[in-house]
C-alpha positions as CSV (number, residue, x, y, z in Angstrom):
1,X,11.7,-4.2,0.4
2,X,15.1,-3.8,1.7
3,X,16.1,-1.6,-0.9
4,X,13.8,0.9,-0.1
5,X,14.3,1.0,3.8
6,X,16.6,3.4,5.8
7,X,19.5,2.3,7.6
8,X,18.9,4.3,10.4
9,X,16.8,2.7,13.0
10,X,14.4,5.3,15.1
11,X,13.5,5.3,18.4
12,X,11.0,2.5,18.2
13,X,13.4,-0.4,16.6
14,X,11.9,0.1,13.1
15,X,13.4,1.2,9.7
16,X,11.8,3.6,7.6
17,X,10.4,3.5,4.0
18,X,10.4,6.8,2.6
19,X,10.0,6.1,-1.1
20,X,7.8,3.8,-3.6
21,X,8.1,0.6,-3.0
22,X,8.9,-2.3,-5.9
23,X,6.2,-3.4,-7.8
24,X,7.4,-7.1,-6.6
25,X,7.2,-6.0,-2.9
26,X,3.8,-4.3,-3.1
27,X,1.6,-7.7,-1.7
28,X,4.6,-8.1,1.0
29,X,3.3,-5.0,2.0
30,X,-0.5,-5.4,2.2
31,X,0.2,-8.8,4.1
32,X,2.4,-6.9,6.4
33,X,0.2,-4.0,6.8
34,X,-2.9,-6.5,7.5
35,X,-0.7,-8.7,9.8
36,X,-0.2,-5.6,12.1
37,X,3.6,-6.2,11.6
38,X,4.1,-2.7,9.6
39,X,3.4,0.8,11.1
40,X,2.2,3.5,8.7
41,X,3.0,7.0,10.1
42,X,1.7,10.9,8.9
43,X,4.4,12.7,7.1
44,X,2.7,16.2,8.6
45,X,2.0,15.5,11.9
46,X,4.7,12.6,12.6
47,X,1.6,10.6,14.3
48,X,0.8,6.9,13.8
49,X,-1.8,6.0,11.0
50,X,-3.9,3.8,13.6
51,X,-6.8,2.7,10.2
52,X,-6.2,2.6,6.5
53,X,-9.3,2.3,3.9
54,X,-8.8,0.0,1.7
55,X,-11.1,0.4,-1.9
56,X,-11.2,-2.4,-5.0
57,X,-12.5,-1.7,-8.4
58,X,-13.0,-3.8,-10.8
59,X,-12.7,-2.5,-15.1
60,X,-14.3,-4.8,-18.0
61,X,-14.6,-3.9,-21.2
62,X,-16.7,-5.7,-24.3
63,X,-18.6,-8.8,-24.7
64,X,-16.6,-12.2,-25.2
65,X,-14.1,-12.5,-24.7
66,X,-14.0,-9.7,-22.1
67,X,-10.9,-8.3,-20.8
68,X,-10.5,-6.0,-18.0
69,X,-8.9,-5.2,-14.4
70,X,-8.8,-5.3,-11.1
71,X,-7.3,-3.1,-8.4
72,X,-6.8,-2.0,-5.0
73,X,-6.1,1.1,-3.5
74,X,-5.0,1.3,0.0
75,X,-5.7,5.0,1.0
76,X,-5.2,7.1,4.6
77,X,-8.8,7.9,5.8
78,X,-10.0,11.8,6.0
79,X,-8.0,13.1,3.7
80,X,-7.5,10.3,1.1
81,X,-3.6,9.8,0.6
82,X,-2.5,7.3,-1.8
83,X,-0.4,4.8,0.0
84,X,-0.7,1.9,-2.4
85,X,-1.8,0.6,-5.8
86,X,-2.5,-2.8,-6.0
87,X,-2.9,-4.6,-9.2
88,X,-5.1,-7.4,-8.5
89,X,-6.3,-9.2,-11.8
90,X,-5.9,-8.8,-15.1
91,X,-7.2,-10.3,-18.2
């Protein structure tokens, strides 16, 4: 996560994240974002995010032995940006 943050601090005491963020840093993030700790704020309107939706879905293909996927997406509500991917399962 560190890599991906600004060094500039803004006016609220927080760093920025302005690109994608490591694959290996992505559950960080949920935790963070679910523990209140993170803020998420509209590139258009420079507003706080105050909800995100969060959506799973879940892929299997063919009888035994079955494989398939499991993911999550973590989207802004109304007009449905993409904030994060989540990978959840896989076999």
């Amino acid at each position: 996560m560190i890599a991906v943050t600004g060094a500039e601090i803004d006016a609220i005491g927080c760093r920025r994240v302005s690109r994608a963020v490591p694959v290996d840093a992505e559950y960080l993030l949920l935790s963070e974002l679910r523990a209140g700790e993170v803020a998420v704020i509209d590139r258009r309107s420079g507003a706080f995010v105050d909800r995100l939706d969060a959506r799973t879905s879940g892929f299997r293909c063919g009888g035994p032995p079955c494989g398939g996927r499991g993911d999550m997406a973590v989207t802004v509500p109304g007009d449905g940006t993409l904030l994060l991917m989540l990978n959840l399962w896989v076999s």
